[in-house]
RODO-2510 file (C-alpha; in nm, 4 decimals, decimal comma):
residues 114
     n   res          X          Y          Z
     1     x    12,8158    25,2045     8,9574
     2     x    12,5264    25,2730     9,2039
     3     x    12,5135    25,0716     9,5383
     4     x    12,1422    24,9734     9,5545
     5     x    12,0171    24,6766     9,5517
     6     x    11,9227    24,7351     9,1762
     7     x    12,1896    24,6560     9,0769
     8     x    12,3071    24,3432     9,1931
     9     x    12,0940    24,1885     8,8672
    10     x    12,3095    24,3579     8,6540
    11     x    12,6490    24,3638     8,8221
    12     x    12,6916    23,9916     8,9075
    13     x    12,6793    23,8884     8,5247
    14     x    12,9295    24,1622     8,5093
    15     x    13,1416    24,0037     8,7759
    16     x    13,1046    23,6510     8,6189
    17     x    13,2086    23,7593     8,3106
    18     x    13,5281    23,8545     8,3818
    19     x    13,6031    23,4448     8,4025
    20     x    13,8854    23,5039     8,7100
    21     x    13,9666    23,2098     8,8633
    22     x    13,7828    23,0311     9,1512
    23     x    13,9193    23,0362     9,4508
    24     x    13,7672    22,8312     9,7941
    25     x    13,7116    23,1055    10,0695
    26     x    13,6175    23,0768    10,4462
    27     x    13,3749    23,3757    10,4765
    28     x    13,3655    23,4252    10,8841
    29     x    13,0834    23,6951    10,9378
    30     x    13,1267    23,8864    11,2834
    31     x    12,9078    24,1024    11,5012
    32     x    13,0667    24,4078    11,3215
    33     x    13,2071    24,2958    10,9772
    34     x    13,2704    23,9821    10,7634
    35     x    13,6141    23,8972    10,6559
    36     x    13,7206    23,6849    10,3603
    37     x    14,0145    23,4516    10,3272
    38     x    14,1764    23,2435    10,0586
    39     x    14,0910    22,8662    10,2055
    40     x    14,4515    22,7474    10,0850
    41     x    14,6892    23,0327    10,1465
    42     x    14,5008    23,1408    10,4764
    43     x    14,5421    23,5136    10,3519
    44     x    14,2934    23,7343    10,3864
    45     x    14,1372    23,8891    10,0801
    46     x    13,8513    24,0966    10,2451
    47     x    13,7514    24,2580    10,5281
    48     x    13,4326    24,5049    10,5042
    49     x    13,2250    24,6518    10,7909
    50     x    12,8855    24,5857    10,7872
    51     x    12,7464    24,9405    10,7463
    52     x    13,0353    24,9561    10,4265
    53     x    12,7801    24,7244    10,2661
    54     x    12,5191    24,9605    10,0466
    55     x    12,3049    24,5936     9,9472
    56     x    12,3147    24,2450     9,9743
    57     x    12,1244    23,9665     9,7446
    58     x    12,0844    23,6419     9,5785
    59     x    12,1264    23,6145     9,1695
    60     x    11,8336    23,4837     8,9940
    61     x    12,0013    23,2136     8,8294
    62     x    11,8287    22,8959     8,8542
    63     x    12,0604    22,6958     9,0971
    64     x    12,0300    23,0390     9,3143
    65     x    12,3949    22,9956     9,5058
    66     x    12,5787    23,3035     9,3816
    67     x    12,5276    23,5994     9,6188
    68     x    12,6452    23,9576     9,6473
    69     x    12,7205    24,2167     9,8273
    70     x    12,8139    24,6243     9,6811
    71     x    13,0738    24,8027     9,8913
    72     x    13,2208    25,1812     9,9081
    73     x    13,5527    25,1765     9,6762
    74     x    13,8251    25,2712     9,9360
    75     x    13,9740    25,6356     9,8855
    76     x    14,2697    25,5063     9,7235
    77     x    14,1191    25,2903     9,4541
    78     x    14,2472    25,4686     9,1468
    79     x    13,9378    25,5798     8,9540
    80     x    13,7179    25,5187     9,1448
    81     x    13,3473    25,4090     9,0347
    82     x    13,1660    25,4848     9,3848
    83     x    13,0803    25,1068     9,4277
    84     x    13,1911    24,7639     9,3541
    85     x    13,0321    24,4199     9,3510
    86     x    13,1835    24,1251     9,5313
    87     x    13,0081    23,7937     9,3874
    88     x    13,0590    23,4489     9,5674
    89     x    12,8796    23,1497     9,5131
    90     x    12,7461    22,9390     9,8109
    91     x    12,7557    22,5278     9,7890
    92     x    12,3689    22,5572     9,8950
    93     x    12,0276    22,7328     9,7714
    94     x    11,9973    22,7285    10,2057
    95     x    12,3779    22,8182    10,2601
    96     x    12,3355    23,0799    10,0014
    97     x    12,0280    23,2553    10,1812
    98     x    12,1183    23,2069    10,5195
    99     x    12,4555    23,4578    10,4277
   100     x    12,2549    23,6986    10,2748
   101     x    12,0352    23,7194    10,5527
   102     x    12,3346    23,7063    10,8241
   103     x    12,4890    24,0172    10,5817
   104     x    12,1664    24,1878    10,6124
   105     x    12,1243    24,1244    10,9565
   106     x    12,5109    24,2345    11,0444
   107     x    12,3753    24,5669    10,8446
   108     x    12,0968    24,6050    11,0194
   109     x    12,2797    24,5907    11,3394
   110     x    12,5688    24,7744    11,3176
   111     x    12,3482    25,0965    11,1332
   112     x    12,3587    25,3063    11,4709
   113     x    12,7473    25,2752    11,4659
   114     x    12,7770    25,4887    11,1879
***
């Protein structure tokens, strides 16, 4: 899979079809990266640097909460595809664009640390 914005359209439906179970997550976005962690367990799931991120965006679904984000598989993902989607959904339409903006912005900053 490519990692422009492109497609986000087709990889969320991709995502959400693979019906895994829900989990609540804290998503804490930092100067430098965003980590994700399990709201329950407290362990962390996630970490990515911002300039890891290849795209960020909302799913045109009506309600317009489910967001993602494209990343650089790590070197040792076995077979690697190049890219891979996280999806999360947001409780808000507002919630939901104010983290894709804060993603974008993180990006946007952290671009000359590369």
């Amino acid at each position: 899979m490519l990692g422009d914005k492109e497609v986000l359209q087709q990889a969320i439906p991709q995502v959400l079809q693979k019906n895994l179970p829900s989990k609540e997550v804290l998503l804490d976005m930092k100067e430098t990266h965003l980590t994700c962690t399990d709201r329950s367990s407290k362990l962390e799931l996630f970490e990515h640097h911002y300039p890891e991120i290849s795209c960020v965006g909302r799913y045109g679904q009506p309600d317009y909460t489910i967001f993602a984000f494209c990343v650089a598989d790590s070197p040792e993902t076995p077979h690697s595809t190049g890219f891979c989607c996280v999806a999360l959904r947001a409780s808000t339409i507002k919630e939901c664009e104010e983290i894709v903006c804060r993603i974008a912005t993180g990006f946007k900053h952290t671009e000359w640390f590369v």
